[in-house]
C-alpha positions as CSV (number, residue, x, y, z in Angstrom):
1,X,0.0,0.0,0.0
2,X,1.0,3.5,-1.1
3,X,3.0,5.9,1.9
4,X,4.0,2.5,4.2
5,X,7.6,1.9,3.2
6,X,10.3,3.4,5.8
7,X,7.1,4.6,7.5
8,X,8.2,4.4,11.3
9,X,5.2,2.9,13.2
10,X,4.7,2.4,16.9
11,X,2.4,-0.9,17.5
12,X,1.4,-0.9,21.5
13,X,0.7,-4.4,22.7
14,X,2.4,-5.6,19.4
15,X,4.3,-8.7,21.1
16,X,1.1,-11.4,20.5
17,X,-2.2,-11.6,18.9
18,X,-3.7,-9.2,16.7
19,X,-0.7,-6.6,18.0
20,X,1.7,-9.4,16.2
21,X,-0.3,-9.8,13.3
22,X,-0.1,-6.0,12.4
23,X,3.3,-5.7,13.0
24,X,4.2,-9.0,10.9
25,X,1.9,-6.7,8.1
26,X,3.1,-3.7,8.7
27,X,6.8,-4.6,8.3
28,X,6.2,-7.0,5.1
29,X,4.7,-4.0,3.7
30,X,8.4,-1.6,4.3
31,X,7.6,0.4,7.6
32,X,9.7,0.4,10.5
33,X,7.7,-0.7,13.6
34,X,7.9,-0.3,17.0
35,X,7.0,-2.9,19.0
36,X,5.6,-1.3,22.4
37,X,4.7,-4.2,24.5
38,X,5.2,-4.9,28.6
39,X,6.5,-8.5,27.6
40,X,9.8,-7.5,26.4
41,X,10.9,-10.9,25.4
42,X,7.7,-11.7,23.3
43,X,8.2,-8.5,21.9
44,X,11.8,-8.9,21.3
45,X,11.4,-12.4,20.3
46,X,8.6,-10.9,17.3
47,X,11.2,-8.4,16.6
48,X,13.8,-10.8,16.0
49,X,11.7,-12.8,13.7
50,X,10.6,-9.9,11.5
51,X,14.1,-9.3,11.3
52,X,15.1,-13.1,10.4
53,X,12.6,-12.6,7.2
54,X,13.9,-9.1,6.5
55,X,11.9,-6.7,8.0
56,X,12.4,-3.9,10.3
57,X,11.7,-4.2,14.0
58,X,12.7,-3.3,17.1
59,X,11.3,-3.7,20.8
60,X,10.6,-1.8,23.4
61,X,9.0,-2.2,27.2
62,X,6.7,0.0,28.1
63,X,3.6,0.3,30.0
64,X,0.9,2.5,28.3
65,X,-0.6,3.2,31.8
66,X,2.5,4.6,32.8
67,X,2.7,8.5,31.6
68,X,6.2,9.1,32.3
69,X,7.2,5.0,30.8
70,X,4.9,6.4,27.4
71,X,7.4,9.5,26.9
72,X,10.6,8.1,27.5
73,X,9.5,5.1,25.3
74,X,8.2,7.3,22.6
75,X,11.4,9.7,22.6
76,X,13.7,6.2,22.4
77,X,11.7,5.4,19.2
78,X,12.1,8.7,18.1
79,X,15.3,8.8,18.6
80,X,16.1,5.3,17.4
81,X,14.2,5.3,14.0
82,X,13.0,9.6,13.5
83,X,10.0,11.3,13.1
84,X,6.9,8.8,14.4
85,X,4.6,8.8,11.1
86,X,2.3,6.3,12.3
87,X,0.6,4.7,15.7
88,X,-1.5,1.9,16.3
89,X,-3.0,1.7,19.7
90,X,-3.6,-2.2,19.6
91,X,-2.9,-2.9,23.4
92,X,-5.8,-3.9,25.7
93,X,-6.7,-5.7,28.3
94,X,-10.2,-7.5,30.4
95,X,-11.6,-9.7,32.2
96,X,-15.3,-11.1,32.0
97,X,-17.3,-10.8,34.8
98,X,-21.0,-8.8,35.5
99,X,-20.7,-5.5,36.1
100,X,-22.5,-6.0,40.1
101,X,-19.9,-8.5,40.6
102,X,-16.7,-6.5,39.4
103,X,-14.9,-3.8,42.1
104,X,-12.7,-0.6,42.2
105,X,-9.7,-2.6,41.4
106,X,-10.8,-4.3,38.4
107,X,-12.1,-0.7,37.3
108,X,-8.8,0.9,37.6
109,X,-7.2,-1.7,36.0
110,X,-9.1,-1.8,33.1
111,X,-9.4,1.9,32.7
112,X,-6.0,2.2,33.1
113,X,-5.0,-0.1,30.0
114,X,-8.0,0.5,27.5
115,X,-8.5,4.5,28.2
116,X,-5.6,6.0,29.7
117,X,-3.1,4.0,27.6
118,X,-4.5,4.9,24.3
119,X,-4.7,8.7,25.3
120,X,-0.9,8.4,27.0
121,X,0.4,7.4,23.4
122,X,-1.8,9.7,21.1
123,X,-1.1,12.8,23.3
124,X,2.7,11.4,22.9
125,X,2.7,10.8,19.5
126,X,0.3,13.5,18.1
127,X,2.2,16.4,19.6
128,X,5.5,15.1,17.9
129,X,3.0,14.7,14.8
130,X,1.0,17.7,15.3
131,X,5.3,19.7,14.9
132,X,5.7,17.6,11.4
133,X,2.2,18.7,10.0
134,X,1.5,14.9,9.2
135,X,0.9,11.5,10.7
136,X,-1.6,8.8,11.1
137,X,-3.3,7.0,14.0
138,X,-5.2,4.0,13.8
139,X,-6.9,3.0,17.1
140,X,-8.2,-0.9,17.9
141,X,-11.4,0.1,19.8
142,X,-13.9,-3.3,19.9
143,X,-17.4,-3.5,18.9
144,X,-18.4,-3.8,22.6
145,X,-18.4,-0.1,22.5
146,X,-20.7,0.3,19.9
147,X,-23.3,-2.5,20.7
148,X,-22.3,-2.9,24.2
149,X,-21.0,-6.8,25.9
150,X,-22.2,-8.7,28.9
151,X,-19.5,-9.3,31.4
152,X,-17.7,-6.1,30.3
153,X,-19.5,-3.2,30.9
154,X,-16.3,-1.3,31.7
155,X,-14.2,-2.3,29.2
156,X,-17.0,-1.4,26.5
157,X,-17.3,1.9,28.2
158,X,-13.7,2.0,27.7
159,X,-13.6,1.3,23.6
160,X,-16.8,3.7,23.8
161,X,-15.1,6.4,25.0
162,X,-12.3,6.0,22.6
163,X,-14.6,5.8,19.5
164,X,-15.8,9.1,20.7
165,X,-12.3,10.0,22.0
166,X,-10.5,9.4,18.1
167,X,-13.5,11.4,16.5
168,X,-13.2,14.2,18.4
169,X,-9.5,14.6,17.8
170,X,-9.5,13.7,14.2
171,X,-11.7,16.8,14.2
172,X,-9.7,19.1,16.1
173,X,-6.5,18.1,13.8
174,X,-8.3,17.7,11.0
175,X,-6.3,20.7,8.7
176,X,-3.4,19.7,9.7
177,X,-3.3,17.0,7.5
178,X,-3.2,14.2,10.7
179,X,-6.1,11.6,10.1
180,X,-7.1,9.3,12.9
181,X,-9.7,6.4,12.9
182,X,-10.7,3.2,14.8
183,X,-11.4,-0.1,14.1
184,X,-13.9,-2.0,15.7
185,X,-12.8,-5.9,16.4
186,X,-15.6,-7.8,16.8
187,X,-15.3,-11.4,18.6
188,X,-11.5,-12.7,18.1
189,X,-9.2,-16.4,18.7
190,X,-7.2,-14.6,21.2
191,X,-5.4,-15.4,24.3
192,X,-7.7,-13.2,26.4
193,X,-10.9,-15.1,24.9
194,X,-9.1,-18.4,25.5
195,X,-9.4,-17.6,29.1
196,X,-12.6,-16.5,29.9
197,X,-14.0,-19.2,27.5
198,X,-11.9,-22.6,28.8
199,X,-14.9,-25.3,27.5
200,X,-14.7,-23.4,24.0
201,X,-18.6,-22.9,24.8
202,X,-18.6,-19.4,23.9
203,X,-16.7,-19.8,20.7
204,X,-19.0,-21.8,19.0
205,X,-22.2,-19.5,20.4
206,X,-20.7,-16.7,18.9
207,X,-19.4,-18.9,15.5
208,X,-23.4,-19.3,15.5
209,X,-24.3,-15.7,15.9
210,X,-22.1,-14.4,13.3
211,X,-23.4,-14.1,9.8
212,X,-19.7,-15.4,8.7
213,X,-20.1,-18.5,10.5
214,X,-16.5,-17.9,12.5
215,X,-15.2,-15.9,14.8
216,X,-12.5,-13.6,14.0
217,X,-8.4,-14.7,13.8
218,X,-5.9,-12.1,14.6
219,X,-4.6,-12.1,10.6
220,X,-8.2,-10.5,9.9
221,X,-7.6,-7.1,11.1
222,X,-3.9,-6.1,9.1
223,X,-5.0,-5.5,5.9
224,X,-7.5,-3.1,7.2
225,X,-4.6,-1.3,9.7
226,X,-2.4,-1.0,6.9
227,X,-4.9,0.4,4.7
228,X,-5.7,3.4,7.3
229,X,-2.0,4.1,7.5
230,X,-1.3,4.2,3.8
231,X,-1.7,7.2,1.5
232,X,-4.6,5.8,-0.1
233,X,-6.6,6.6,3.0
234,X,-5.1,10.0,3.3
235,X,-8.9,11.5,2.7
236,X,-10.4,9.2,5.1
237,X,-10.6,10.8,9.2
238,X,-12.4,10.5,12.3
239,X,-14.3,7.2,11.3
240,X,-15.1,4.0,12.7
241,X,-14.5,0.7,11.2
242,X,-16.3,-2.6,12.0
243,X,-14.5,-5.9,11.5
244,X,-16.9,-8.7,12.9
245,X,-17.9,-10.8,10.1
246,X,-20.7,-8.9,10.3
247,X,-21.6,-9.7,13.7
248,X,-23.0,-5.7,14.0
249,X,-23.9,-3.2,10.7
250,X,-24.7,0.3,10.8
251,X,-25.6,2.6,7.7
């Protein structure tokens, strides 16, 4: 795709999953990437491999909760690879249970990851961006903010507020020429569902409910990062992409 070569890209939570996916992508198509991941040896074992097949990668540990850990990270890719033309803020984090059941801790911890860690690298990234007059973000929200999830009311209040939060701020940087979108996962062969889903139960309810017939694998979401990153989406800002098999539709 057009504008990704020698594009340096941060990827948070780009060690495993769909983060790994994208950065595999993202690399076979000629950027630079980032790996921003709190496993530093998954991360630098990905980075290693991308590498080994003649990519560029590098790793970094850094916790996108952590303020001061975001800006030190982002100024040691900055100063490792130059200007930061693109960010994808893959890295999340929940776990299932009812809303009545669930506590302060649990709260914090998922607001912590899913709201404050996305807005931690954005308002790093965008203000080296904002300097440059250029730059795209591409944020991994999940459908459970649009249509809402049962057992994870905070975390879809979360991916809610950063539909809402990406919009606003594509706005506001609109004429700059910075373009920022989201993309909506929809139900995906993770870890994370692995282990609120042992019996596999869930899997094939949801396989059932999607029009598809499947539930999402990490490889399905790429393509449609690397196209929001290229130059042929250069016209495209502030929107919000679903990729559920078409689990949810709007229009």
């Amino acid at each position: 795709m057009r504008g990704l070569k020698e594009m340096n890209v941060i990827v948070t939570g780009g060690a495993a999953g769909i983060g790994a996916a994208i950065s595999r992508r993202l690399a076979e198509e000629g950027a630079r990437v980032g790996i921003f991941d709190l496993d530093a040896d998954g991360a630098e074992r990905l980075a290693d491999e991308i590498r080994a097949e003649g990519g560029s990668a590098d790793a970094y540990a850094v916790d996108i909760a952590d303020w001061d850990a975001v800006q030190a990270g982002v100024a040691k890719r900055a100063d490792d690879a130059g200007f930061i033309g693109g960010l994808v803020n893959n890295a999340g984090w929940d776990r299932a249970v009812s809303f009545l059941e669930s506590d302060h801790d649990l709260w914090r911890k998922v607001i912590d990851i899913n709201l404050y860690g996305p807005l931690n690298m954005t308002k790093a990234v965008l203000s080296r961006m904002n300097e440059e007059g250029r730059g795209k973000i591409v944020s991994m929200a999940s459908d459970a903010g649009r249509v809402g999830s049962s057992g994870e009311a905070v975390y879809s209040a979360c991916k809610g507020g950063i539909i809402a939060f990406n919009k606003t701020v594509a706005r506001e940087m609109a004429r700059t020429g910075i373009v920022i979108n989201t993309i909506c996962p929809g139900p995906t062969d993770t870890n994370l569902l692995d282990s609120v889903d042992p019996s596999g139960r869930l899997k094939e309810a949801l396989a059932k409910a999607i029009p598809m017939r499947r539930i999402a694998q990490p490889e399905d979401y790429p393509g449609a990062v690397a196209f929001l990153l290229s130059d042929d989406a250069g016209f495209i800002t502030g929107q919000t992409l679903s990729v559920s098999g078409g689990l949810t539709m709007a229009g």
